[in-house]
C-alpha positions, 0 to 999 in steps of 0.5 A, a space after each residue: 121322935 129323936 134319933 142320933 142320925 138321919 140318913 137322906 136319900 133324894 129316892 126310895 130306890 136309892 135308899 133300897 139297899 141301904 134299908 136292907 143293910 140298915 133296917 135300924 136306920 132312921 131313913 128319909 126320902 127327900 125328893 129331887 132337885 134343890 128346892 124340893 131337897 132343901 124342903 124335905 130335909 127341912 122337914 124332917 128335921 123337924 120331925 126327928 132331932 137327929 145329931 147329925 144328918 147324912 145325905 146318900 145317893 148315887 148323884 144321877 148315875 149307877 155304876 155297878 162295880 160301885 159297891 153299897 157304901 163306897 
C-alpha cells in the first residue's frame, strides 16, 4: 500500500485525537524510546511508501491550553 503521508506517533493515546480530526490519515504507532521508535518507523516504511513521514506527539508532556495541531 502507498500513501502520500505517514504520520508517526510513539501512543495510541497520542494520536487519538488526530484520528478523529483525520480519519483519512494514514497513522501508525511506533513505540517508545529510541531503539523502539527507529524500529517502528522502519517498518512501517516499508509497509506503506509514504512520500513524506511526519513524527507527532505531545514529547512526554500535556498542557491543555495547547490545542490539537499546535
Amino acid at each position: 500500500m502507498s500513501c502520500k503521508t505517514l504520520f508517526l506517533f510513539p501512543t495510541e493515546a497520542e494520536a487519538a485525537s488526530f484520528r478523529c480530526l483525520r480519519p483519512d490519515a494514514t497513522v501508525a504507532i511506533i513505540g517508545v524510546g529510541m531503539a523502539e521508535a527507529a524500529a517502528g518507523t522502519v517498518t512501517h516504511i516499508l509497509e506503506h511508501h509514504p512520500e513524506r513521514v511526519v513524527l507527532c506527539g505531545i514529547a512526554g508532556a500535556c498542557d491543555e491550553r495547547v490545542g490539537v495541531g499546535q
